[in-house]
C-alpha positions as CSV (number, residue, x, y, z in Angstrom):
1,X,-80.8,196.2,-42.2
2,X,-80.8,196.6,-38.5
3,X,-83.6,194.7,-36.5
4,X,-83.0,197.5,-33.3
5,X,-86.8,199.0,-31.9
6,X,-87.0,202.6,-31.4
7,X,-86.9,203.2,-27.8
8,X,-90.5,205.0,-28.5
9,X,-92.2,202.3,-30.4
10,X,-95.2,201.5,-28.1
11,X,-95.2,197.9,-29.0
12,X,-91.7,197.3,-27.8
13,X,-91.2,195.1,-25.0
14,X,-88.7,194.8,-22.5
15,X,-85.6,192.5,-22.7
16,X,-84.2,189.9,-20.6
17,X,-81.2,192.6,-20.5
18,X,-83.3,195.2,-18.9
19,X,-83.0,195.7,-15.1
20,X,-86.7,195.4,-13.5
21,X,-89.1,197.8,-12.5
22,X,-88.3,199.8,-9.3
23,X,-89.3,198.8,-6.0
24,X,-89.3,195.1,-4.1
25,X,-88.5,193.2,-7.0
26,X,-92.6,192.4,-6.5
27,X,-94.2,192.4,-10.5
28,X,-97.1,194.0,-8.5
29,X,-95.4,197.2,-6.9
30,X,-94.2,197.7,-3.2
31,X,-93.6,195.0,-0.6
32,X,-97.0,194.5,1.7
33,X,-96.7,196.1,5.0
34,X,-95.5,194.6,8.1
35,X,-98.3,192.5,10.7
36,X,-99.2,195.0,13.1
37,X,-97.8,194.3,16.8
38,X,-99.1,191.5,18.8
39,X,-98.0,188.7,16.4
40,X,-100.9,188.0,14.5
41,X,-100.8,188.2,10.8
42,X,-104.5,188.7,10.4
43,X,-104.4,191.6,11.9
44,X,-105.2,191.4,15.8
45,X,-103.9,193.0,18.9
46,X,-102.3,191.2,21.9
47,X,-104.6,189.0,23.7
48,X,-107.1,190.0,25.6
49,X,-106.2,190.3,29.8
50,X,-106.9,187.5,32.2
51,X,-104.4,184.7,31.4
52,X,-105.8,183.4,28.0
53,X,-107.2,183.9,24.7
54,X,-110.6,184.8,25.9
55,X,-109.6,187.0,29.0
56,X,-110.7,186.5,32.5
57,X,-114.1,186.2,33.8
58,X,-115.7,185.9,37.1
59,X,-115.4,182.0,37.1
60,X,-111.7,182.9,37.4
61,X,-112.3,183.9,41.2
62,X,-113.7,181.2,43.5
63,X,-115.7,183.3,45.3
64,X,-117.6,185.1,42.3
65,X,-116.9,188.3,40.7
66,X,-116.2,191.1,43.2
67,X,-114.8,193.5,41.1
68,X,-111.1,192.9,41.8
69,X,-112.0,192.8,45.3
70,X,-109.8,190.8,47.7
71,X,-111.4,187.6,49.4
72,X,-111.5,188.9,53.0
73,X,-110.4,185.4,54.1
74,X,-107.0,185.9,52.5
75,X,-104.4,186.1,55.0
76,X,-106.8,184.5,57.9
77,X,-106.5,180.9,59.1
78,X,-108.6,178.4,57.6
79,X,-112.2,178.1,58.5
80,X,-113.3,176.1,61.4
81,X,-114.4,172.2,60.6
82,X,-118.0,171.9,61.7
83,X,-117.7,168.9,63.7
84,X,-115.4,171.6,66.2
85,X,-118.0,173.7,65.9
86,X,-120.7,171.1,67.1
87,X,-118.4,170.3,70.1
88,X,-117.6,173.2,71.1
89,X,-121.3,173.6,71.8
90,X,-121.9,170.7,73.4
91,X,-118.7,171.3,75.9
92,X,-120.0,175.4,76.8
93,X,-123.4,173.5,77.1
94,X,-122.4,171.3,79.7
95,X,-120.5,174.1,81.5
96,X,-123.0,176.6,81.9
97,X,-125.9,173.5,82.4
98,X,-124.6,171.4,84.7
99,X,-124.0,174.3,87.7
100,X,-127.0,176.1,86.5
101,X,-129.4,172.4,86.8
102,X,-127.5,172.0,90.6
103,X,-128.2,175.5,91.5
104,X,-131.6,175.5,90.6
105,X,-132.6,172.3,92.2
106,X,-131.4,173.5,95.2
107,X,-133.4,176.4,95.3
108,X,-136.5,174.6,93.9
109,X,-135.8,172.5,96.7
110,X,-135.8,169.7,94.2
111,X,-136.5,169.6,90.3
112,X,-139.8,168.1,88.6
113,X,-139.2,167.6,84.9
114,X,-143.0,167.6,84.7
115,X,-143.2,170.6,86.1
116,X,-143.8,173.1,83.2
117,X,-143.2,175.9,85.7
118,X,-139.8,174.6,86.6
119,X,-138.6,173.8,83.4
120,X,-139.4,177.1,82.2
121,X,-137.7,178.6,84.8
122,X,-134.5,176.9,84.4
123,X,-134.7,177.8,81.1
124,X,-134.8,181.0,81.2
125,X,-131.9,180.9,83.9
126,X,-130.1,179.1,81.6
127,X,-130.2,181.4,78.7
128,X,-129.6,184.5,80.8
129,X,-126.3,182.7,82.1
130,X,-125.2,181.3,78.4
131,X,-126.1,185.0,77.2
132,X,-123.6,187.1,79.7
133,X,-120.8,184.1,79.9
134,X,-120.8,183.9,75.6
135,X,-121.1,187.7,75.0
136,X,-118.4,188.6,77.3
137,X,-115.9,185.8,76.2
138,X,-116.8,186.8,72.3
139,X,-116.1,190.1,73.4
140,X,-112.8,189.9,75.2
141,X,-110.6,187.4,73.0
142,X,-113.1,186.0,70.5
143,X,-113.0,182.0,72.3
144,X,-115.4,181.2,74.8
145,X,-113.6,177.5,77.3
146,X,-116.1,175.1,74.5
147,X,-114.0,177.0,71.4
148,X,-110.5,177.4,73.2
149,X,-111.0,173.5,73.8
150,X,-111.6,173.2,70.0
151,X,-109.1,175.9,69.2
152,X,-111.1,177.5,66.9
153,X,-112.2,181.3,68.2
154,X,-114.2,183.7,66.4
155,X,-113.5,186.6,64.3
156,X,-114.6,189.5,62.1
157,X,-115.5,188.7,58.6
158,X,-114.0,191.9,57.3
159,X,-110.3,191.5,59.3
160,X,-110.3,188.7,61.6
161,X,-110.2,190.8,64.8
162,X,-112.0,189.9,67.7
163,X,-115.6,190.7,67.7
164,X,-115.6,193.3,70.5
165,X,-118.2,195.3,71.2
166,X,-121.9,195.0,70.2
167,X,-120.3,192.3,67.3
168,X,-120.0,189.8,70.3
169,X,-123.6,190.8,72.0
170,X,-125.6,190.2,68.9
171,X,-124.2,187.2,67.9
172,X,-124.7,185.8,71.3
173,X,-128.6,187.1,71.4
174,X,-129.0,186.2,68.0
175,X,-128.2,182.4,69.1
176,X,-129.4,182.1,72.6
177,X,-133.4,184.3,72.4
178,X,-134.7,182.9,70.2
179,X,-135.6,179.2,71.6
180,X,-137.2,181.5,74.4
181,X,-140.1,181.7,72.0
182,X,-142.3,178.7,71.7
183,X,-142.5,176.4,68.5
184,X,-141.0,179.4,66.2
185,X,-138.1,179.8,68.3
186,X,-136.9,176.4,68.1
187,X,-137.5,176.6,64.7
188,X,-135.5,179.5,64.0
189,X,-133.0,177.9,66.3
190,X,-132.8,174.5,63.8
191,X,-132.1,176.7,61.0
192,X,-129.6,178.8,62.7
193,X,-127.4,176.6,63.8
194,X,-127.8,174.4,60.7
195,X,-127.3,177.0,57.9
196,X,-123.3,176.3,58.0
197,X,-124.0,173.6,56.5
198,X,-124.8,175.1,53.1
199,X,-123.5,178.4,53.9
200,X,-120.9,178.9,50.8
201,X,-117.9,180.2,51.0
202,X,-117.6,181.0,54.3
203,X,-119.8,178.7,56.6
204,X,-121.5,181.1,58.7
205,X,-124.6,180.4,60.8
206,X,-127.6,183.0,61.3
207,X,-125.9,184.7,63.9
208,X,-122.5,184.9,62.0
209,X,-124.4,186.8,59.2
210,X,-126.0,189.1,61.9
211,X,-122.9,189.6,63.6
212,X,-121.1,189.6,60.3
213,X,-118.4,187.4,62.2
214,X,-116.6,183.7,60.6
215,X,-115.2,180.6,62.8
216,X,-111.6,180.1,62.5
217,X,-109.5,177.6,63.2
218,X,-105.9,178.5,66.1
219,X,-102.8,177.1,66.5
């Protein structure tokens, strides 16, 4: 009596002879599709731009987020130290003082430092003198004979040319009026020329921001 299953009896079951179902060789149908590009399994795109997994952000740029922007310094010598800055100063002090003190004694016929008069006068002298010797050195090659010493010069923020023109003029008034003006003026002058101090990034004083000029170190 032959033990063979009709191939239509609905409770026969496959032998160990029978070739498998179609596909893969999977007991659950087709293979699972390939990770999508990028290289992660779980299903995420290429990592995000900036460098890293988390992109860039505007901690990336030293000098803050400015859109892309390119730091106007790039390409510019390094900024001036602020101890040339200071001497610079004192040495364009001494050179427009001293001859401007002699000159004035002479035609005061003497000078009385208790003279509130006098010392007014030779203030103003002095000022006027600094004013039209700074403005026109600014103007013509960025250096007055203090910064040349120092050789540091001047130059615009936005390309490091020399600050010709009304640049040069208004950040030579915006440093020399002022202490014209009693009690406010010298206190406008303190902050001026103190403000490099925590001036960040690019060290200006109050007549570098008005002037929209930067002190740079030569060759």
């Amino acid at each position: 009596m032959s033990t063979e299953q009709p191939e239509n009896d609905p409770f026969r079951k496959p032998g160990h002879s029978e070739p498998p179902p179609s596909g893969s060789g999977s007991p659950y149908g087709s293979a699972p599709p390939p990770p999508p590009p990028g290289g992660d399994p779980y299903g995420g795109g290429p990592p995000p731009p900036g460098g890293g997994p988390y992109g860039g952000g505007p901690y990336d740029n030293p000098y803050g987020d400015r859109g892309g922007a390119a730091d106007p310094l790039a390409g510019m010598p390094p900024l001036a130290s602020r101890g040339k800055r200071l001497l610079a100063r004192i040495i364009d002090a001494l050179i427009i003082g001293i001859p401007v003190g002699i000159v004035m004694g002479l035609i005061q016929g003497g000078y009385d430092w208790n003279d509130t008069d006098d010392s007014a006068a030779q203030g103003g002298v002095y000022t006027l003198v600094y004013l039209i010797y700074e403005g026109i050195m600014l103007t013509r090659d960025g250096q007055t004979l203090g910064k040349k010493a120092m050789r540091i010069r001047v130059a615009m923020l936005s390309n490091g040319a020399v600050p010709q023109g009304s640049p040069g003029w208004v950040r030579a008034v915006v440093y020399q009026v002022p202490p014209l003006v009693p009690c406010i003026g010298f206190l406008f002058w303190l902050v001026n020329v103190l403000f490099c101090t925590w001036d960040k990034p690019y060290q200006q004083c109050v007549h570098d921001k008005a002037a929209k000029t930067v002190v740079v170190a030569t060759p």
